[in-house]
N, C-alpha and C positions, 0 to 999 in steps of 0.2 A: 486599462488594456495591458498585457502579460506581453513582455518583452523577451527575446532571447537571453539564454543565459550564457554570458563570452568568459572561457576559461584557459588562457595562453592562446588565446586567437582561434579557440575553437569552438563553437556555437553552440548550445545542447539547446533543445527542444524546452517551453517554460513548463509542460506535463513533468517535465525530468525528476523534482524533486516531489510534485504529487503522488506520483509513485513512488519514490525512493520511499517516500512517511507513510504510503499504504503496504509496501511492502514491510515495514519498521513494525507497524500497528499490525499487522498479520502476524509476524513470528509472535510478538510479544502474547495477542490472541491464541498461538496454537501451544505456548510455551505452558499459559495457565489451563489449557485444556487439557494436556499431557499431564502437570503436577495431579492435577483433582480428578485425574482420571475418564473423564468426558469425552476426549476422543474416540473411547471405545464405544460408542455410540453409533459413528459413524459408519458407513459402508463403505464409503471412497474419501480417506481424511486428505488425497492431496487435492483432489477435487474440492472439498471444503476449505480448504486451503486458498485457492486460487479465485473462491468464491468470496470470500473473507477479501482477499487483496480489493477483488472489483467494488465492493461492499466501501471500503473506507476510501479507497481511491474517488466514487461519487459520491462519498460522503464529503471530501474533504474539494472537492474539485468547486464550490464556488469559493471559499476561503483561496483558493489561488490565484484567483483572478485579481487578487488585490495586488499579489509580486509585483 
């Protein structure tokens, strides 16, 4: 069961860092698709973007529940 996370007596949500590493795993994604040129593929790249975050975020969401 994922417990709060208490930082100087302030509680954050246990999603907090699932996100923080889907967000991490998103740039690192748009980072290598900008070098090799690949986002010019796209029509809406922040949209892909944001798509990309929900993407590893449910990817990495039962690996959380371990916190």
């Amino acid at each position: 069961m994922p417990h709060e996370l208490a930082l100087v007596g302030i509680y954050f949500s246990p999603l907090l860092p699932i996100v923080l590493f889907g967000i991490l795993g998103a740039l690192a994604t748009a980072f290598v698709l900008n070098r090799t040129g690949l986002s010019g593929w796209f029509a809406n790249p922040p949209g892909v973007f944001m798509a990309v975050i929900v993407i590893y975020v449910c990817l990495l969401l039962p690996f959380g529940m371990v916190l």
